[in-house]
C-alpha positions, 0 to 999 in steps of 0.5 A, a space after each residue: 447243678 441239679 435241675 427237675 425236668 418233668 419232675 425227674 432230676 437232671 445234672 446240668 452243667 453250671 451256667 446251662 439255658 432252658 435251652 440245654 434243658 430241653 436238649 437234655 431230654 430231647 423233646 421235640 416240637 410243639 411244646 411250651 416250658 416253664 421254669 418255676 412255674 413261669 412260662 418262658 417265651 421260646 425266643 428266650 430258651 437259649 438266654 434263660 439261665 438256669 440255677 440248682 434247684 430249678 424246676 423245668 416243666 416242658 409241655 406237650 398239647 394234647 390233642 382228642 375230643 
């Protein structure tokens, strides 16, 4: 299935999590997602499923001044 992480296309496969998401890209911690504009707790990465289309926003603090 096709998913939009960080606006790029991404082939997951059927039945993948948030969690397979973020391994896809290999983001590294801190960072929060969300999934169609709905923040998802991390405890639910592994749990939330994901469906075509789906767009994944993973977000990394910024820090400065």
């Amino acid at each position: 299935m096709k998913v939009f992480i960080n606006k790029h296309e991404h082939e997951l496969a059927s039945g993948a999590t948030l969690a397979d998401a973020i391994a896809a890209i290999e983001a590294k911690p801190p960072f929060a997602a969300a999934v169609n504009t709905q923040f998802v707790p991390r405890t639910q990465y592994p749990e939330h499923l994901l469906k075509d289309g789906d767009r994944v926003e993973i977000i990394f603090p910024v820090t400065g001044g």
